[in-house]
Jmol script that loads the backbone (N, CA, C; Angstrom):
load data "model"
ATOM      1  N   UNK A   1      79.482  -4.653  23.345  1.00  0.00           N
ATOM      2  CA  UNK A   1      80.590  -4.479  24.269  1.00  0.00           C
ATOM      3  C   UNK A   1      80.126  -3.597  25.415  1.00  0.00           C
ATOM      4  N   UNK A   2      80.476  -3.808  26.506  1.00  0.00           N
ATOM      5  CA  UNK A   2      79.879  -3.714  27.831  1.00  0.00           C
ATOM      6  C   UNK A   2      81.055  -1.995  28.037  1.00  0.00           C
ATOM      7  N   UNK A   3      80.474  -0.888  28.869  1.00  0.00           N
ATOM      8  CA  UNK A   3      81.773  -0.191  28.889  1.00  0.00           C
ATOM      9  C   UNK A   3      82.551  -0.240  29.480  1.00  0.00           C
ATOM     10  N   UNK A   4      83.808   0.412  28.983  1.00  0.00           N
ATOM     11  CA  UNK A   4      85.004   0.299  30.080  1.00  0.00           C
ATOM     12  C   UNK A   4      85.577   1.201  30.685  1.00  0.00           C
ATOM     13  N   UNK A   5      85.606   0.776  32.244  1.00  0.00           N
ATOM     14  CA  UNK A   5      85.692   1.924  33.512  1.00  0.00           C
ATOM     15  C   UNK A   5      87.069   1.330  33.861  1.00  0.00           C
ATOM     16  N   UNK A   6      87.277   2.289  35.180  1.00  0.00           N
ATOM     17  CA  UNK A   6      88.707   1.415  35.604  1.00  0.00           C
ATOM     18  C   UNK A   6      88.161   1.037  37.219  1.00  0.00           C
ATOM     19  N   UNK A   7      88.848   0.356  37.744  1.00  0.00           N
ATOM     20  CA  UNK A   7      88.676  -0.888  38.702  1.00  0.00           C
ATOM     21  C   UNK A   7      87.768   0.075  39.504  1.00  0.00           C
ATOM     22  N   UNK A   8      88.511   0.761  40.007  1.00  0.00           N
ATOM     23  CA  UNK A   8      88.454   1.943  41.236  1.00  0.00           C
ATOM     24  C   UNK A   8      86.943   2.655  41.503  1.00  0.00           C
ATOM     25  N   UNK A   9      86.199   2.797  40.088  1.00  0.00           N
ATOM     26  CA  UNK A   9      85.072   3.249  39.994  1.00  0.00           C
ATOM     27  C   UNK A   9      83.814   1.755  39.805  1.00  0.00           C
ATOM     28  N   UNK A  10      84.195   0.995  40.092  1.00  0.00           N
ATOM     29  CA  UNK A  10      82.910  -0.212  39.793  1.00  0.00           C
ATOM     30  C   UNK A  10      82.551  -0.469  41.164  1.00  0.00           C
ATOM     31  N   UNK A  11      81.258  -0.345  42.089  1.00  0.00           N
ATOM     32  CA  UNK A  11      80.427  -0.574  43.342  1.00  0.00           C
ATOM     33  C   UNK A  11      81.131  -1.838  43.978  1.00  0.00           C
ATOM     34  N   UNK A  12      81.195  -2.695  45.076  1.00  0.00           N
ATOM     35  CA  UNK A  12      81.844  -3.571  45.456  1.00  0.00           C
ATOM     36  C   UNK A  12      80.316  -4.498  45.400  1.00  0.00           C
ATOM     37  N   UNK A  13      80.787  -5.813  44.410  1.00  0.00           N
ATOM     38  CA  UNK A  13      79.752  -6.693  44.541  1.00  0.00           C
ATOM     39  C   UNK A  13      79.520  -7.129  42.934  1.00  0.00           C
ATOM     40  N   UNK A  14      79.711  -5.648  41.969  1.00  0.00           N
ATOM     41  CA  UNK A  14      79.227  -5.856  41.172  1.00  0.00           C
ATOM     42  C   UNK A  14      80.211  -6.611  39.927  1.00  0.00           C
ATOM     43  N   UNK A  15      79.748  -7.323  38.928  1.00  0.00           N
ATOM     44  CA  UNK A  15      80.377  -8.341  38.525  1.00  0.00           C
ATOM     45  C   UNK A  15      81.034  -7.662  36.826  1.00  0.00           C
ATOM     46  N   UNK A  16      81.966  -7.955  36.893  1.00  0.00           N
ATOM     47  CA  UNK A  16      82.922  -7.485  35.333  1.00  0.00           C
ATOM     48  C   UNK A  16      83.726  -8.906  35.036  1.00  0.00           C
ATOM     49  N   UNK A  17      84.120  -7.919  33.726  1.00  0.00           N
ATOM     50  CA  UNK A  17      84.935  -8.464  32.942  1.00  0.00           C
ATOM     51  C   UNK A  17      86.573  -7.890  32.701  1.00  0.00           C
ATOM     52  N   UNK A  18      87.798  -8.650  33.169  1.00  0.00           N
ATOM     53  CA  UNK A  18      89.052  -8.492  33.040  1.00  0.00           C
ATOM     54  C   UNK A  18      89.746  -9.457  32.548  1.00  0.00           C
ATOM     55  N   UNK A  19      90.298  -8.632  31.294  1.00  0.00           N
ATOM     56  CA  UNK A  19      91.245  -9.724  30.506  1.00  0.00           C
ATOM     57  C   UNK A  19      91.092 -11.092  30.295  1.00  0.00           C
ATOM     58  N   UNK A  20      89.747 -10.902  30.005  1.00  0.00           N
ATOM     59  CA  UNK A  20      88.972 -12.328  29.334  1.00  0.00           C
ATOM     60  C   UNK A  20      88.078 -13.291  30.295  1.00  0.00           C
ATOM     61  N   UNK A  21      88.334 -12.776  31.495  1.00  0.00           N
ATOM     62  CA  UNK A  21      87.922 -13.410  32.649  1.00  0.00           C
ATOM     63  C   UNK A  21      86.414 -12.655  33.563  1.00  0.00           C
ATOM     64  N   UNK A  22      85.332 -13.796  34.026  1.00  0.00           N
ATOM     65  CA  UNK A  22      84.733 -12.690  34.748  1.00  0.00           C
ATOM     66  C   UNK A  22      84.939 -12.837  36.645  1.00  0.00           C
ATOM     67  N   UNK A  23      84.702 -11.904  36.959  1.00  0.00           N
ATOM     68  CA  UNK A  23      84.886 -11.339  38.362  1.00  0.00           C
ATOM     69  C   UNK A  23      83.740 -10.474  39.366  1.00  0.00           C
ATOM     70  N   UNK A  24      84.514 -10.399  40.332  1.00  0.00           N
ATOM     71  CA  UNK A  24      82.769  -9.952  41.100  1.00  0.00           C
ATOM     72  C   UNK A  24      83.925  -9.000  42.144  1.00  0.00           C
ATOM     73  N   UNK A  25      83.926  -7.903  42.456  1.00  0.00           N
ATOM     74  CA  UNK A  25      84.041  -6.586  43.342  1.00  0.00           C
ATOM     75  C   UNK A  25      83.941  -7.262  44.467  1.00  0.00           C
ATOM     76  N   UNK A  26      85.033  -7.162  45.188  1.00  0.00           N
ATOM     77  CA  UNK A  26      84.631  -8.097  46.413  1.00  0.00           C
ATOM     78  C   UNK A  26      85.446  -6.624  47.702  1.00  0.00           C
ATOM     79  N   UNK A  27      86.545  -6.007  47.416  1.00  0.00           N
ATOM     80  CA  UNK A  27      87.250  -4.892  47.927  1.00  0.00           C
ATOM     81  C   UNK A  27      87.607  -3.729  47.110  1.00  0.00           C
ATOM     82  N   UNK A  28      88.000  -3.151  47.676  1.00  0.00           N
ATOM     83  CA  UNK A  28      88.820  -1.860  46.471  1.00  0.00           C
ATOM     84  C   UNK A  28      89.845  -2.576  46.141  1.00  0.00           C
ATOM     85  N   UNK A  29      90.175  -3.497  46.216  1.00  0.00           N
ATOM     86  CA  UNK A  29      91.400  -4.070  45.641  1.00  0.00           C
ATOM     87  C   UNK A  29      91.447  -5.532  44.905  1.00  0.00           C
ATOM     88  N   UNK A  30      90.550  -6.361  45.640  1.00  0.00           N
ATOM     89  CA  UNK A  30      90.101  -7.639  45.425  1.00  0.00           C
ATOM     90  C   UNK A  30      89.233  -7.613  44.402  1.00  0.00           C
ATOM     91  N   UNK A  31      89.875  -8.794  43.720  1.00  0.00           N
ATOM     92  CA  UNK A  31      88.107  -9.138  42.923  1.00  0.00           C
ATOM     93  C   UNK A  31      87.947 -10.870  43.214  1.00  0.00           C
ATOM     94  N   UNK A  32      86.682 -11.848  43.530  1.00  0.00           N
ATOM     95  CA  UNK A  32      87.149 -13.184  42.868  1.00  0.00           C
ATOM     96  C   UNK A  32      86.343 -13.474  41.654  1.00  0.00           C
ATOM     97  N   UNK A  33      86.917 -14.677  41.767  1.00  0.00           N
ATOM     98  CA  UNK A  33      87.148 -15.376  40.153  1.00  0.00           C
ATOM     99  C   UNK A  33      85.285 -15.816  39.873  1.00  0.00           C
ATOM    100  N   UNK A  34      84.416 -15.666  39.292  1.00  0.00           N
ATOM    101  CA  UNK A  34      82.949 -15.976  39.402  1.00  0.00           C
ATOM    102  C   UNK A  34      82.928 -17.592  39.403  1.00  0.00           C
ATOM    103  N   UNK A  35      83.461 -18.043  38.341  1.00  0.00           N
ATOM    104  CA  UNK A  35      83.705 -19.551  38.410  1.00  0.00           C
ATOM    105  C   UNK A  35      84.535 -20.512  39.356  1.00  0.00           C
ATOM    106  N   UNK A  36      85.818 -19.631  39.459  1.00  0.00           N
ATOM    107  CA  UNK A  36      86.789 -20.707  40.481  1.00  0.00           C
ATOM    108  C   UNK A  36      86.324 -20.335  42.171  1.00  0.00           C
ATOM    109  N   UNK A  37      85.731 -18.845  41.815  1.00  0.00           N
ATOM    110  CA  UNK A  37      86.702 -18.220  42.858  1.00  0.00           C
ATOM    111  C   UNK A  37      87.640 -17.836  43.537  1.00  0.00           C
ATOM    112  N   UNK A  38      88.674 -18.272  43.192  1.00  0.00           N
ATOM    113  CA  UNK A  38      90.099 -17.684  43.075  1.00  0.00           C
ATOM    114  C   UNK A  38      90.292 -16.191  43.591  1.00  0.00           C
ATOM    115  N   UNK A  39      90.637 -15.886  44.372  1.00  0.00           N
ATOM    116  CA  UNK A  39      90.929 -13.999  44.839  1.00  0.00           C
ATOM    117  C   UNK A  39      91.638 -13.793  43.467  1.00  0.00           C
ATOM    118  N   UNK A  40      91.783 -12.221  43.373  1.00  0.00           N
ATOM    119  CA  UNK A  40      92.645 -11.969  42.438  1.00  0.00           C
ATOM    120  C   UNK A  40      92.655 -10.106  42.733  1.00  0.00           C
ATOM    121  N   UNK A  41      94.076 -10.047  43.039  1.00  0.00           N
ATOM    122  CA  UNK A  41      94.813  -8.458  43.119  1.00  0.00           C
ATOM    123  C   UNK A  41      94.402  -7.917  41.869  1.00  0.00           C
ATOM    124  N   UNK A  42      93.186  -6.884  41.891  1.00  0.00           N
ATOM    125  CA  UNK A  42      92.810  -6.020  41.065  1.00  0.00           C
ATOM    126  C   UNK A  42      93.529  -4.503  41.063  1.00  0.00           C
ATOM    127  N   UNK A  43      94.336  -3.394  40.013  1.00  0.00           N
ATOM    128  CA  UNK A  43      95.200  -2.484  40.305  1.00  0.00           C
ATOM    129  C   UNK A  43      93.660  -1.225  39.971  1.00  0.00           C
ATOM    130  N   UNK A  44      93.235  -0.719  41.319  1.00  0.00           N
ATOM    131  CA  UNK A  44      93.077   0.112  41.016  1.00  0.00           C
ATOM    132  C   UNK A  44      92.539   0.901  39.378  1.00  0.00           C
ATOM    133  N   UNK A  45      93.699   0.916  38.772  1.00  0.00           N
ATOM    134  CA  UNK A  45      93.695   1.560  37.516  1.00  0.00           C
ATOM    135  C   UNK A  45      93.573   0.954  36.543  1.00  0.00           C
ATOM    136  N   UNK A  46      93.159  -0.314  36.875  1.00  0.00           N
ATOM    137  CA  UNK A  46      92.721  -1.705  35.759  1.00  0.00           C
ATOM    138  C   UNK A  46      91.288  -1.335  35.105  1.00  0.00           C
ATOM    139  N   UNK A  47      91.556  -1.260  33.956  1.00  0.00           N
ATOM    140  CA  UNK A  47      90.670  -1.195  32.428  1.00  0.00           C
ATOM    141  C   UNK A  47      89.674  -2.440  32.685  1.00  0.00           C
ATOM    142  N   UNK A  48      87.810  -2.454  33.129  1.00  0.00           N
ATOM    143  CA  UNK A  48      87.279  -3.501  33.167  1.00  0.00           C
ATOM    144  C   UNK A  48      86.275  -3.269  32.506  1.00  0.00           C
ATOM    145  N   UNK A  49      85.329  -4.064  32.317  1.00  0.00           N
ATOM    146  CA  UNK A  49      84.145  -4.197  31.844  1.00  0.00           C
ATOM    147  C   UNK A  49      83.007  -4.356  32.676  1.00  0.00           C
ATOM    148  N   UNK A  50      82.301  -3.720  33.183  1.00  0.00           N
ATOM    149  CA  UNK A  50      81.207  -3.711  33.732  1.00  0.00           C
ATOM    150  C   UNK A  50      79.948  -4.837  33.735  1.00  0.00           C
ATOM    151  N   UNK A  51      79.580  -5.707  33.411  1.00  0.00           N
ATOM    152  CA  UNK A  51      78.780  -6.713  33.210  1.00  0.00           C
ATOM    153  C   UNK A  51      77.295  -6.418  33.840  1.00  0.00           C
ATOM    154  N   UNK A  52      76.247  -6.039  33.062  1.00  0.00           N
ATOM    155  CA  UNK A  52      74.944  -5.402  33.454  1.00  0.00           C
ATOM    156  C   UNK A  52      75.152  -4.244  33.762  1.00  0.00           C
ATOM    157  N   UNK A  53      76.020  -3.186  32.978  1.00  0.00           N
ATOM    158  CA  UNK A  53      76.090  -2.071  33.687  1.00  0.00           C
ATOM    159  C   UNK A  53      74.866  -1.225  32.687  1.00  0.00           C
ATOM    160  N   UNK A  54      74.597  -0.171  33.590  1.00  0.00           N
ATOM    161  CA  UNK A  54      73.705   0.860  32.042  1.00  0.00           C
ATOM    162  C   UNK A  54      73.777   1.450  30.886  1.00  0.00           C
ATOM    163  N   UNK A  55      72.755   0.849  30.173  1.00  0.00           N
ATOM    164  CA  UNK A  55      73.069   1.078  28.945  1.00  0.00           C
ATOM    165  C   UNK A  55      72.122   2.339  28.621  1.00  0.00           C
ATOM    166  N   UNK A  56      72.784   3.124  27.820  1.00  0.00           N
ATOM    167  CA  UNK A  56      71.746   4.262  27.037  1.00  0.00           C
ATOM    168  C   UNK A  56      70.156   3.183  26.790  1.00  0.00           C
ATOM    169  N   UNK A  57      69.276   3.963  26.456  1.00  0.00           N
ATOM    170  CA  UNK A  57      68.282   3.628  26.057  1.00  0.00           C
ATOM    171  C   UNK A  57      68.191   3.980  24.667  1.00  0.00           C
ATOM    172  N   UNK A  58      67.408   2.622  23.943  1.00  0.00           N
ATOM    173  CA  UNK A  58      67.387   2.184  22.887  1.00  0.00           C
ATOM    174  C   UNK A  58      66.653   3.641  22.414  1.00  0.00           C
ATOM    175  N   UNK A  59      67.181   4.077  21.246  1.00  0.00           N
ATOM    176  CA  UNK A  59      66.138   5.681  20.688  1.00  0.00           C
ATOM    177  C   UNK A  59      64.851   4.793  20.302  1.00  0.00           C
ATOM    178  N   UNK A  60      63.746   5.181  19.580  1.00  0.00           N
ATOM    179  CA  UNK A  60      62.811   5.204  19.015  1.00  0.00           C
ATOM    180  C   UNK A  60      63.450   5.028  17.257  1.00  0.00           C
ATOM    181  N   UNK A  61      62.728   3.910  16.507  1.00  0.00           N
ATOM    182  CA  UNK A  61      63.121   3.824  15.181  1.00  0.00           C
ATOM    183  C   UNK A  61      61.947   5.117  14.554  1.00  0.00           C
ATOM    184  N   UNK A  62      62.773   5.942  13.595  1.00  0.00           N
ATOM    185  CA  UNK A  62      61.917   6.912  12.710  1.00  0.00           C
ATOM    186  C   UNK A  62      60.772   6.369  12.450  1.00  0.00           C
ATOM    187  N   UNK A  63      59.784   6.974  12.365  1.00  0.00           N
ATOM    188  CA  UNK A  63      58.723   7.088  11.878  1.00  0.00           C
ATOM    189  C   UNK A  63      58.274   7.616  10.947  1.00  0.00           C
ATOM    190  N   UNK A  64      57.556   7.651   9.809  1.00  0.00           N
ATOM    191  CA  UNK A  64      57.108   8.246   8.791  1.00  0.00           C
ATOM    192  C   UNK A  64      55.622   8.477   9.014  1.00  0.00           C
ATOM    193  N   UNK A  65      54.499   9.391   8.348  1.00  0.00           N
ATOM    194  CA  UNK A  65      54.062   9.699   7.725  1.00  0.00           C
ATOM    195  C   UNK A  65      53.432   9.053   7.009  1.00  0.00           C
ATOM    196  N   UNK A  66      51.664   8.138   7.354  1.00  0.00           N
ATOM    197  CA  UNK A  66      51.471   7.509   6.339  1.00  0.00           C
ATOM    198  C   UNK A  66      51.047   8.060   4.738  1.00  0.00           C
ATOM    199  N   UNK A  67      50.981   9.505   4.984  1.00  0.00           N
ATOM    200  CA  UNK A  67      50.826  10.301   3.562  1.00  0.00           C
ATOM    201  C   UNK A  67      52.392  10.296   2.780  1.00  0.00           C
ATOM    202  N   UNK A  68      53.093  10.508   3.639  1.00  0.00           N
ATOM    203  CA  UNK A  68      54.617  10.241   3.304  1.00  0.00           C
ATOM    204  C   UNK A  68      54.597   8.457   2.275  1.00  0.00           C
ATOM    205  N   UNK A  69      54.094   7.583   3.348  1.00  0.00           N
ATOM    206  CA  UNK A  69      54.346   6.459   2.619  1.00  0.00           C
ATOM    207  C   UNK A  69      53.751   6.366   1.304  1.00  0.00           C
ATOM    208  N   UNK A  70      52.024   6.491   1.477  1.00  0.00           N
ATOM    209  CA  UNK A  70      51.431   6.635   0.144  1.00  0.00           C
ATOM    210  C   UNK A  70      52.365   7.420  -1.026  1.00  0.00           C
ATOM    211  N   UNK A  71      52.766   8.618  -0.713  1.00  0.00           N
ATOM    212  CA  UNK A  71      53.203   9.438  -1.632  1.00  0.00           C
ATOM    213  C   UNK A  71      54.647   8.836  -2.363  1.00  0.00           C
ATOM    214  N   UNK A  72      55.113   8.200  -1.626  1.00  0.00           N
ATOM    215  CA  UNK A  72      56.503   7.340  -1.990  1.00  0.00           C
ATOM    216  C   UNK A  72      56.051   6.213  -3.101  1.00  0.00           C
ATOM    217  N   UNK A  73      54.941   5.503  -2.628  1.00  0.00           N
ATOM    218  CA  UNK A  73      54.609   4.453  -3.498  1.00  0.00           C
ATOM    219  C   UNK A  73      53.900   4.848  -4.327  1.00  0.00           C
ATOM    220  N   UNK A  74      52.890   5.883  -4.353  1.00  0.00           N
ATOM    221  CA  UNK A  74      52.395   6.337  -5.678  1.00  0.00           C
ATOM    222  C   UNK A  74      53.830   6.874  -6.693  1.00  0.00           C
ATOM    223  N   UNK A  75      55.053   7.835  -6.364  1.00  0.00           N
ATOM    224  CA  UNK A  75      56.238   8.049  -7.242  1.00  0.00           C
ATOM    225  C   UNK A  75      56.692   6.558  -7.687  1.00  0.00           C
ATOM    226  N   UNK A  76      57.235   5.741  -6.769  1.00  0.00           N
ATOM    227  CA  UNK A  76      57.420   4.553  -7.384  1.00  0.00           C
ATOM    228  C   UNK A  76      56.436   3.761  -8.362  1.00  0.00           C
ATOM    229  N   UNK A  77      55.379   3.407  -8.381  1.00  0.00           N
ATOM    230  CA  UNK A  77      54.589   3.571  -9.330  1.00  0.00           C
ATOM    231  C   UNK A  77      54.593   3.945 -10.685  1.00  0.00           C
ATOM    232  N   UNK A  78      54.547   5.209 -10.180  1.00  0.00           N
ATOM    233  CA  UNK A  78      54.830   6.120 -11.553  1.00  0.00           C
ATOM    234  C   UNK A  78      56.145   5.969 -12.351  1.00  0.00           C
ATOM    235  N   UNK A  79      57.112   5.794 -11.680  1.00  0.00           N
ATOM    236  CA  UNK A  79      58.901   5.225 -12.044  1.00  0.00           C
ATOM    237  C   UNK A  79      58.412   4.134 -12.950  1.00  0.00           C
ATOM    238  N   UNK A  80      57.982   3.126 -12.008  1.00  0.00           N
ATOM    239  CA  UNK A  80      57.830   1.899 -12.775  1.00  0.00           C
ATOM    240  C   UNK A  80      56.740   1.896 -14.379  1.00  0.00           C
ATOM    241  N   UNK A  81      55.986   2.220 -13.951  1.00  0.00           N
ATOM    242  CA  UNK A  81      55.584   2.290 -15.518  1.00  0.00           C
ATOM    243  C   UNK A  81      56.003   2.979 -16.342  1.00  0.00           C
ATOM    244  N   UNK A  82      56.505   4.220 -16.211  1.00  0.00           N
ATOM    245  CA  UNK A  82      56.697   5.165 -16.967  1.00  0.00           C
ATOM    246  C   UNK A  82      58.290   3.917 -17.598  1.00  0.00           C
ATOM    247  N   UNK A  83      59.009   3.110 -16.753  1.00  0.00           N
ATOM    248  CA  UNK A  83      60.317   2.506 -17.553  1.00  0.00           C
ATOM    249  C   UNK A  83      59.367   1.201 -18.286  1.00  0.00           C
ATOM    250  N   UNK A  84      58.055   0.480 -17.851  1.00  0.00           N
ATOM    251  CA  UNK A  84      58.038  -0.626 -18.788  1.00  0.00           C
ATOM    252  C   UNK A  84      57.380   0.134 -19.772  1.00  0.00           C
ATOM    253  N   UNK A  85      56.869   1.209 -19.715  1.00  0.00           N
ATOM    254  CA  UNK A  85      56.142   2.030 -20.985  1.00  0.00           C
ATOM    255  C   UNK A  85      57.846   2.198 -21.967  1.00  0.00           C
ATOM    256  N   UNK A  86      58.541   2.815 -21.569  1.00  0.00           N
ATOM    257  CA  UNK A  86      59.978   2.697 -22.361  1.00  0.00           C
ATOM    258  C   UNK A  86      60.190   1.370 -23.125  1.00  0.00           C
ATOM    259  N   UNK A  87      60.221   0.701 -22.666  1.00  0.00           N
ATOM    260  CA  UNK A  87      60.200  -1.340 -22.947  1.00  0.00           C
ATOM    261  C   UNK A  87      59.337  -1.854 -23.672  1.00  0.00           C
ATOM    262  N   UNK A  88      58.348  -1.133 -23.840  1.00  0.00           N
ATOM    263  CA  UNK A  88      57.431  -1.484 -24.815  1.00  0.00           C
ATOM    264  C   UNK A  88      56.121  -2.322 -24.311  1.00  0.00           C
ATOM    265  N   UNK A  89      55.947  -2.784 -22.838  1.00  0.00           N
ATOM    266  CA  UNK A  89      55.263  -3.177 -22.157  1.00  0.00           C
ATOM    267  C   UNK A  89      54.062  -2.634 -22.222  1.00  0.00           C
ATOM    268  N   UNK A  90      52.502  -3.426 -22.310  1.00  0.00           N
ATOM    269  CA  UNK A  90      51.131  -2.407 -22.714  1.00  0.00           C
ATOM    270  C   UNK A  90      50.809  -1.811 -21.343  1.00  0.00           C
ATOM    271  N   UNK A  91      50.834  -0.594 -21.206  1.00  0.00           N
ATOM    272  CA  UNK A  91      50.636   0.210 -20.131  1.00  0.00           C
ATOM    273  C   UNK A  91      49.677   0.264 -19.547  1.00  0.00           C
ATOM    274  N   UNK A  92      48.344   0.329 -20.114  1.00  0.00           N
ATOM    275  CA  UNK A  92      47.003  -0.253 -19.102  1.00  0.00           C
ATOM    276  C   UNK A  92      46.828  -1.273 -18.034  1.00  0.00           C
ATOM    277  N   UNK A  93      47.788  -2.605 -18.980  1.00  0.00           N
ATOM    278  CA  UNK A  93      47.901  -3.722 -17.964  1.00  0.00           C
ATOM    279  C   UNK A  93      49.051  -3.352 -17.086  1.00  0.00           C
ATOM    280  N   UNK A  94      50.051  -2.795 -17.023  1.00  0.00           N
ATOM    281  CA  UNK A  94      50.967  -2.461 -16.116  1.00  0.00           C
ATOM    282  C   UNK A  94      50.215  -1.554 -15.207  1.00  0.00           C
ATOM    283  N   UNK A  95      49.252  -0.510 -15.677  1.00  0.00           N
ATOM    284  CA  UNK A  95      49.411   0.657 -14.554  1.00  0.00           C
ATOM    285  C   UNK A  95      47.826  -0.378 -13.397  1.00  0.00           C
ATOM    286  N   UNK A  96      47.361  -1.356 -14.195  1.00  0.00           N
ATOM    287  CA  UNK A  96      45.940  -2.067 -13.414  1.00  0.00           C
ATOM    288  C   UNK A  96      46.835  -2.953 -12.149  1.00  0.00           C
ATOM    289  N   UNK A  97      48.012  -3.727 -12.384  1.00  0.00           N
ATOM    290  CA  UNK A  97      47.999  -4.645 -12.230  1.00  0.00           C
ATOM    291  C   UNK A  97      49.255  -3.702 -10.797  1.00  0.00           C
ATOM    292  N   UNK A  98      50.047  -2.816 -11.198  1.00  0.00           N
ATOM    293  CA  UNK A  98      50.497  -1.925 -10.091  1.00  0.00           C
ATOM    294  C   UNK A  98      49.460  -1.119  -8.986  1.00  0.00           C
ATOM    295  N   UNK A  99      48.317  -1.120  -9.740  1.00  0.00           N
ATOM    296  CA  UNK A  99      47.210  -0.883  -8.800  1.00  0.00           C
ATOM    297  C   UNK A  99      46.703  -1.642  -7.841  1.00  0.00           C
ATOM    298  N   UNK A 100      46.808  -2.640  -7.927  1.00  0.00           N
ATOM    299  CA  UNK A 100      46.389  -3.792  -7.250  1.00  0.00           C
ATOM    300  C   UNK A 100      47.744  -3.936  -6.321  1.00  0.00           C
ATOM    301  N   UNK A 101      49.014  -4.064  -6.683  1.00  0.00           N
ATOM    302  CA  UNK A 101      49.988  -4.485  -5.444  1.00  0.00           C
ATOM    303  C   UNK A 101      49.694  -3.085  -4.517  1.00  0.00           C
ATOM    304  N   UNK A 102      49.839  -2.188  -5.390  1.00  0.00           N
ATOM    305  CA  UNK A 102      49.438  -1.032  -4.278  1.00  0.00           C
ATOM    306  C   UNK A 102      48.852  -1.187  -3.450  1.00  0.00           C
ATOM    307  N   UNK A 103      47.489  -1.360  -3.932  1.00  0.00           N
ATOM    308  CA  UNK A 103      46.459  -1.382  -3.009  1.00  0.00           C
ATOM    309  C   UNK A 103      46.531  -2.583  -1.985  1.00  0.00           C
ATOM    310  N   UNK A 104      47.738  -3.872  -2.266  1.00  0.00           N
ATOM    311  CA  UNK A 104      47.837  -5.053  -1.042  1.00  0.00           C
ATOM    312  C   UNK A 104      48.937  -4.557  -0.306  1.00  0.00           C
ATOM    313  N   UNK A 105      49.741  -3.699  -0.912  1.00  0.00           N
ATOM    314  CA  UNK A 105      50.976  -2.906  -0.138  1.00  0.00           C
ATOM    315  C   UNK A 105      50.145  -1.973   1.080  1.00  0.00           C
ATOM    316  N   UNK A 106      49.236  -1.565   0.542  1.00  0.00           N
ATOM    317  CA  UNK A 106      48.876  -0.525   1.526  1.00  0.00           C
ATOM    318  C   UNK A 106      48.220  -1.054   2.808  1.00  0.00           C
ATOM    319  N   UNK A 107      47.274  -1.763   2.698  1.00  0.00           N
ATOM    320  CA  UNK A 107      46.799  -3.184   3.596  1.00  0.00           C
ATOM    321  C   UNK A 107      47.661  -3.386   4.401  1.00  0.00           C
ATOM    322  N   UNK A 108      48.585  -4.291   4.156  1.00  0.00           N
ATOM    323  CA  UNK A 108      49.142  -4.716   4.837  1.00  0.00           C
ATOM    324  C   UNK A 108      49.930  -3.735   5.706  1.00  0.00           C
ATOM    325  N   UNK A 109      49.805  -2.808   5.288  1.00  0.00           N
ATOM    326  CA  UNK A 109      50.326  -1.843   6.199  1.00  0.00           C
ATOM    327  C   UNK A 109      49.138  -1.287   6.979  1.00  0.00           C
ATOM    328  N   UNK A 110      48.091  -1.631   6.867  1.00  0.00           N
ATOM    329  CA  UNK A 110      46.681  -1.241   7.754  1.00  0.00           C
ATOM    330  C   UNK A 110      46.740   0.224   7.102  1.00  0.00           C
ATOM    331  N   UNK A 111      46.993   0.735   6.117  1.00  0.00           N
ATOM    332  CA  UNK A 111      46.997   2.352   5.803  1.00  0.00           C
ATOM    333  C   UNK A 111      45.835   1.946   4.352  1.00  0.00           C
ATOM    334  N   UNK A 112      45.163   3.527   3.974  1.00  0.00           N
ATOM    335  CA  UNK A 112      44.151   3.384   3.352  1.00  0.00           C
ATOM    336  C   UNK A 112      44.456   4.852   3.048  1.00  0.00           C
ATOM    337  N   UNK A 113      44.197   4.629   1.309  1.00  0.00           N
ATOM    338  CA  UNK A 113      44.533   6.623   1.308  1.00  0.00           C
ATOM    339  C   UNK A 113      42.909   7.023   0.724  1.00  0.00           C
TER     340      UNK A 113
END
end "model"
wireframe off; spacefill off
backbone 0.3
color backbone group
């Protein structure tokens, strides 16, 4: 959703959205219709939508720590066997065979501990 200003403050030219319709700043008072063109008595104090107006900038997604990551997947790891060791599962072949996704988990992440 685009924000919403009122008429009075949008540049003359620039193109919004009112009550479902879009429009283009043509006076302080005027707007026309983008499609018909049609004039249309805009109030001043009319609630619009800005269309290409500025937007904040996108933040940066978190980042971690590839010691952070290792250290996450070595605990998980350890979770996991330690519950198929509970289960009765033979633990050598569990902790070899978690070694190995590890080690394609980590790859693919281009990380190497």
């Amino acid at each position: 959703m685009e924000p919403v200003m009122k008429f009075s403050e949008l540049p003359l030219g620039a193109e919004f959205v009112f009550e479902g319709e879009r429009y283009a700043k043509v006076s302080p008072l005027m707007a026309h219709h983008v499609v018909t063109g049609a004039s249309r008595l805009i109030h001043r104090s009319a609630s619009i939508s800005e269309i290409g107006a500025q937007r904040s900038l996108p933040t940066r997604p978190e980042t971690v720590a590839s010691a952070q990551v290792i250290a996450g997947l070595d605990e998980l790891c350890r979770q996991m066997t330690a519950a198929l060791e509970e289960l009765g599962g033979d633990a050598d072949d569990v902790h070899a065979r978690l070694g190995e996704l590890r080690r394609d988990f980590l790859r693919s992440l281009k990380l190497t501990d």
